[in-house]
N, CA, C and O of each residue as an XYZ file, in Angstrom:
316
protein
N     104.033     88.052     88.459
C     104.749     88.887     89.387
C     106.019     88.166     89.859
O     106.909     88.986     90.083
N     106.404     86.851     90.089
C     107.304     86.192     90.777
C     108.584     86.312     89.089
O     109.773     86.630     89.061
N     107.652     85.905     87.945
C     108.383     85.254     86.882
C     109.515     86.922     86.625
O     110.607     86.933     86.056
N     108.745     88.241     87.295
C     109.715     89.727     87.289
C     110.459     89.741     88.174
O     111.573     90.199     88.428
N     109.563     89.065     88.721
C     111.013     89.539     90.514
C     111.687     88.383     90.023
O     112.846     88.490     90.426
N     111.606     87.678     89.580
C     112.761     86.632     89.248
C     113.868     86.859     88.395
O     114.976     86.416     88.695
N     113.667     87.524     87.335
C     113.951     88.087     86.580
C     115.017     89.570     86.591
O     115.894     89.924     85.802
N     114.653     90.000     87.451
C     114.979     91.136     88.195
C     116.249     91.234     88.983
O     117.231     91.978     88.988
N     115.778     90.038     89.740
C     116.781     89.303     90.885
C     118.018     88.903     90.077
O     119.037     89.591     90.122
N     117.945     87.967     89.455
C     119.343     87.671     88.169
C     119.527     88.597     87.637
O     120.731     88.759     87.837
N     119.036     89.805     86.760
C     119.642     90.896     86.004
C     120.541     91.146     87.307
O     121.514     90.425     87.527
N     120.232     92.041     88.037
C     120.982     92.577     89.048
C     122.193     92.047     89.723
O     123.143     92.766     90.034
N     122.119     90.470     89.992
C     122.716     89.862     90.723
C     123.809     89.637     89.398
O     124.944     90.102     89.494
N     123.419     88.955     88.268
C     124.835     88.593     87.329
C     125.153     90.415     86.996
O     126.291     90.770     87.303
N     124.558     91.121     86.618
C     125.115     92.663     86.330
C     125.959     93.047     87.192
O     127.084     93.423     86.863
N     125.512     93.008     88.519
C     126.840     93.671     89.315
C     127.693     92.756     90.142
O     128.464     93.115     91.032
N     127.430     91.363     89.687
C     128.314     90.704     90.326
C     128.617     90.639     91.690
O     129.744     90.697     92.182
N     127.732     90.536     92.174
C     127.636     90.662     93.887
C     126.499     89.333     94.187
O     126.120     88.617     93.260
N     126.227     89.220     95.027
C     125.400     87.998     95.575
C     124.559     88.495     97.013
O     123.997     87.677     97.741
N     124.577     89.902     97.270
C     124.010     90.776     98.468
C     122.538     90.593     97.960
O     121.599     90.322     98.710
N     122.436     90.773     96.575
C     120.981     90.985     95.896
C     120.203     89.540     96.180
O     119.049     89.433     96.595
N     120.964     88.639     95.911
C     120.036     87.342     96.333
C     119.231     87.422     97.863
O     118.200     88.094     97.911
N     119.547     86.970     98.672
C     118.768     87.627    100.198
C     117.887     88.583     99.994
O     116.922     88.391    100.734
N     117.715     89.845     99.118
C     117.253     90.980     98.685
C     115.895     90.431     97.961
O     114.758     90.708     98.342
N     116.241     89.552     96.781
C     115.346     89.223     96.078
C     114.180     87.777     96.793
O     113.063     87.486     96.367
N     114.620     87.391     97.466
C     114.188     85.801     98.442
C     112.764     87.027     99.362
O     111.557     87.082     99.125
N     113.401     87.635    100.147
C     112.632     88.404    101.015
C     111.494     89.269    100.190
O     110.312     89.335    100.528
N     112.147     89.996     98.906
C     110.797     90.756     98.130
C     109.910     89.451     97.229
O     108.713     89.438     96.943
N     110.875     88.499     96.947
C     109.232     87.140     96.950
C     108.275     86.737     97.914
O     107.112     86.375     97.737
N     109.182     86.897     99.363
C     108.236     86.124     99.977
C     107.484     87.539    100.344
O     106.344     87.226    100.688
N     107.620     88.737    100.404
C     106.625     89.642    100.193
C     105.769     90.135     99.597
O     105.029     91.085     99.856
N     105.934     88.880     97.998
C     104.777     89.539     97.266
C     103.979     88.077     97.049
O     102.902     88.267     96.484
N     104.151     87.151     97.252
C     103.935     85.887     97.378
C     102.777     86.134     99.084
O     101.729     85.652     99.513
N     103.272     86.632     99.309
C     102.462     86.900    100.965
C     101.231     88.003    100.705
O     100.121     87.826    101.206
N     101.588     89.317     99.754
C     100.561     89.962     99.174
C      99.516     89.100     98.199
O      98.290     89.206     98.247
N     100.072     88.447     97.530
C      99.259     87.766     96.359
C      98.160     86.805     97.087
O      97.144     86.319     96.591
N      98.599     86.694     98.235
C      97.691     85.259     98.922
C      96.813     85.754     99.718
O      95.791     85.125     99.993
N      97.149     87.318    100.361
C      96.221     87.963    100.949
C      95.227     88.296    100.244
O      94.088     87.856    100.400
N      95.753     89.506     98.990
C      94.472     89.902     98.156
C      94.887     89.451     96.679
O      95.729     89.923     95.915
N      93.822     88.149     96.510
C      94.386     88.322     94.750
C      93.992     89.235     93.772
O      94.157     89.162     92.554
N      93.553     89.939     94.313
C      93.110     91.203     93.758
C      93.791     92.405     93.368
O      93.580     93.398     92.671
N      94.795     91.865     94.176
C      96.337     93.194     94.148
C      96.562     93.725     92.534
O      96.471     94.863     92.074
N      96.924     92.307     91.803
C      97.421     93.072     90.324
C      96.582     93.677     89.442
O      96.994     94.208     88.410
N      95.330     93.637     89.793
C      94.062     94.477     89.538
C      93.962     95.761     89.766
O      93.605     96.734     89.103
N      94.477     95.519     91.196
C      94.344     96.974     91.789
C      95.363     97.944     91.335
O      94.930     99.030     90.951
N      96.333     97.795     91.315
C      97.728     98.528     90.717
C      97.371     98.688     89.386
O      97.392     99.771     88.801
N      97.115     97.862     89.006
C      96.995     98.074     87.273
C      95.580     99.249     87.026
O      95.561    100.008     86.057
N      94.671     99.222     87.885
C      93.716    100.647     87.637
C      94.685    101.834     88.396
O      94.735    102.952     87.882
N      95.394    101.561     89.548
C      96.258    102.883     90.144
C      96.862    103.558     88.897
O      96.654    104.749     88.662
N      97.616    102.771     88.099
C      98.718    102.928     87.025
C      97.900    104.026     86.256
O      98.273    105.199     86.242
N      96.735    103.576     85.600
C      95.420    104.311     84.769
C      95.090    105.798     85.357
O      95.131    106.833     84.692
N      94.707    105.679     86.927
C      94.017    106.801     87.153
C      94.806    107.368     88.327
O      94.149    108.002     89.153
N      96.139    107.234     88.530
C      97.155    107.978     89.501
C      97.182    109.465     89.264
O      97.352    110.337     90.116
N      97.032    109.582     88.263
C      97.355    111.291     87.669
C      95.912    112.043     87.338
O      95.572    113.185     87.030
N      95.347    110.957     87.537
C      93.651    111.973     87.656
C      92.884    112.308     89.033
O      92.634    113.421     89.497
N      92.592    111.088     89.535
C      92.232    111.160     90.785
C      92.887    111.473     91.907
O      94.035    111.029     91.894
N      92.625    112.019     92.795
C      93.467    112.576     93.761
C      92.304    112.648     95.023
O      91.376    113.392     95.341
N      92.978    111.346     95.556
C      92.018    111.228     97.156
C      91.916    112.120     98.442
O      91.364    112.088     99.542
N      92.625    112.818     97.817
C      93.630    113.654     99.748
C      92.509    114.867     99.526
O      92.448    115.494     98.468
N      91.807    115.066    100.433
C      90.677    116.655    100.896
C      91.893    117.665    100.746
O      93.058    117.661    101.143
N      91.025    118.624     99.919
C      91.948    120.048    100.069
C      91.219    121.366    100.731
O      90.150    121.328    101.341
N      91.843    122.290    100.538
C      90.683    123.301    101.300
C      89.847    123.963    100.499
O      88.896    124.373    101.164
N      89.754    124.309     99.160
C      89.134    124.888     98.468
C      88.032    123.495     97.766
O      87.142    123.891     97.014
N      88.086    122.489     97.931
C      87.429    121.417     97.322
C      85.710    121.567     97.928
O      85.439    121.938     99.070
N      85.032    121.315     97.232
C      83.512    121.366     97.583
C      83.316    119.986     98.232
O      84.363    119.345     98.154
N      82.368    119.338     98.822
C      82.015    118.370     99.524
C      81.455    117.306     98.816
O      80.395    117.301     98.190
N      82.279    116.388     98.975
C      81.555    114.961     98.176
C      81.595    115.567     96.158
O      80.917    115.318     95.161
N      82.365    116.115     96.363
C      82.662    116.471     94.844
C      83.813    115.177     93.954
O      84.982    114.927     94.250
N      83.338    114.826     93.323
C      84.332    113.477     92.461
C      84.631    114.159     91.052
O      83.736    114.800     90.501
N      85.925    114.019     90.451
C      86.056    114.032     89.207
C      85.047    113.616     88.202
O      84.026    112.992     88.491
N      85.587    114.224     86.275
C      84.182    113.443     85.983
C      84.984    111.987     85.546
O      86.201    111.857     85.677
N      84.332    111.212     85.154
C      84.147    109.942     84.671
C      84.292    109.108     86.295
O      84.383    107.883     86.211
N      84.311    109.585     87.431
C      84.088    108.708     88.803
C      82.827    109.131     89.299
O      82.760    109.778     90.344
N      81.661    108.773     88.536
C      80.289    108.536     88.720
C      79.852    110.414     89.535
O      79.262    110.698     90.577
N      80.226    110.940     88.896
C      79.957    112.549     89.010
C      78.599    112.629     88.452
O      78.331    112.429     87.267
N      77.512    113.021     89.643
C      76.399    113.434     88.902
C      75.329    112.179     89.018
O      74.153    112.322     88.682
N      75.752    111.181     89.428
C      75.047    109.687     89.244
C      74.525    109.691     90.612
O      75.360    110.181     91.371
N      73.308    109.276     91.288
C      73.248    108.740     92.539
C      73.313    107.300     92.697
O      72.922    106.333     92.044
N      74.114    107.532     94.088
C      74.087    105.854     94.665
C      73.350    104.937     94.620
O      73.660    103.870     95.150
């Protein structure tokens, strides 16, 4: 994650020739450097979001039945 934002940070900064992006890029390290130490679990977690963003859908609607899950999220299985 740092070796992109690093990465990121220089594309941008030599591309447009400005130096605003540095400060920009310092602050989104020490924000993901600060995530990474909280949960190292983070790039785990995003990386299943990425997978199942367009299937699952957490938000209650009004026509939805109760405790109803998609299939392949343990539909049909008891706890």
């Amino acid at each position: 994650m740092a070796i992109l934002n690093g990465t990121i940070a220089v594309a941008l900064t030599m591309g447009m020739e400005t130096l605003y992006m540095v400060p920009i890029a310092v602050l989104l390290h020490m924000f993901l450097r600060w995530l990474t130490r909280k949960d190292d679990q983070i790039i785990k977690i995003y990386g299943q979001y990425k997978v199942f963003a367009d299937i699952y859908d957490p938000w209650p609607r009004r026509k939805m039945r109760t405790n109803s899950r998609p299939k392949g999220f343990s539909k049909g299985m008891l706890c």
